[in-house]
N, C-alpha and C positions, 0 to 999 in steps of 0.2 A: 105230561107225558102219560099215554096210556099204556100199560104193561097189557103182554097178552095171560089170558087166562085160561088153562085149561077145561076142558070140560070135563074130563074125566077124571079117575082116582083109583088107585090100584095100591095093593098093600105087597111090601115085601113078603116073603115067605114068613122070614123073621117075626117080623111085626103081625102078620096073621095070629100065628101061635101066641104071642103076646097078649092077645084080645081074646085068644081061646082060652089059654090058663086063668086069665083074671076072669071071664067070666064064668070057669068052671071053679072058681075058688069063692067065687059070689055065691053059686045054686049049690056049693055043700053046706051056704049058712042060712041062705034063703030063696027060694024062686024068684019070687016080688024083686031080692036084690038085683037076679042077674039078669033079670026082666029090664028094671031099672037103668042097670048097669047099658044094657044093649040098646037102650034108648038111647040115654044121652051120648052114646059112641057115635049113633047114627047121625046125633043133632049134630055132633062136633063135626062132622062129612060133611054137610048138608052147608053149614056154615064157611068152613075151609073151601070148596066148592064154589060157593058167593062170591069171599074176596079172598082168595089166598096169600096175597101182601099185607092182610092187615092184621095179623099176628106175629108175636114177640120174633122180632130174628136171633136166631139160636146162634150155633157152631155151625163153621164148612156150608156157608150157604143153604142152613135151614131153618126152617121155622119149628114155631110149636102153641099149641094150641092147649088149652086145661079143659081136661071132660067137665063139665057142670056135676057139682055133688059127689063126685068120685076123685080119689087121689092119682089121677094118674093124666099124662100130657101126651098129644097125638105128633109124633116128631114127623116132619113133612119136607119135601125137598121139592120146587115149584121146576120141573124142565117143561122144553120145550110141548112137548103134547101131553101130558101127563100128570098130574099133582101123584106123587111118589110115597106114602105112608110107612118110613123105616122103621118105627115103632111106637108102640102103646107102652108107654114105659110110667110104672109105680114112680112119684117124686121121691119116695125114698132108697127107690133100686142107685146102685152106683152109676154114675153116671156116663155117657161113653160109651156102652156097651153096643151100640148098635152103630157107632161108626165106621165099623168095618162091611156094616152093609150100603152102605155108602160109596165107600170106596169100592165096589166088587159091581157098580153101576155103574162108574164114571168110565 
């Protein structure tokens, strides 16, 4: 069975912000990091974008994806026209926190 795949990718509001503090908390320790850091965000896109079924299924029908060299995981929710990016979340932030953006989509 072939599932459809969005072509596109859009970040919560939420989740933007998410990708803004971590990488503004990268470039207060190093350029190179947050340089770094905005790399491998993008790979993690690029890749989610490919096959977005073939990452860990989370909670509440979503996925999640682990940045490469960086502690943090891309939570993603596959709908109908849109791969949905509710958060750039630290693995060691509590967890949950962004399922209320979840729900304010459904």
């Amino acid at each position: 069975m072939n599932l459809p795949i969005p072509e596109d990718l859009a970040y919560h509001p939420g989740a933007d912000q998410d990708a803004e503090e971590a990488e503004e908390w990268y470039e207060n320790r190093s350029e190179r990091a947050a340089d770094e850091f905005e790399v491998a965000l993008r790979e993690a896109e690029c890749a989610i974008l490919r096959d977005p079924y073939a990452y860990l299924s989370f909670t509440k029908d979503t996925r999640r994806y682990k940045v490469s060299r960086f502690p943090f995981w891309v939570i993603y929710a596959i709908l109908p026209d849109v791969i949905f990016v509710l958060a750039v979340a630290h693995e060691k932030r509590e967890g949950g926190y962004w399922l209320e953006r979840l729900e304010n989509e459904e």
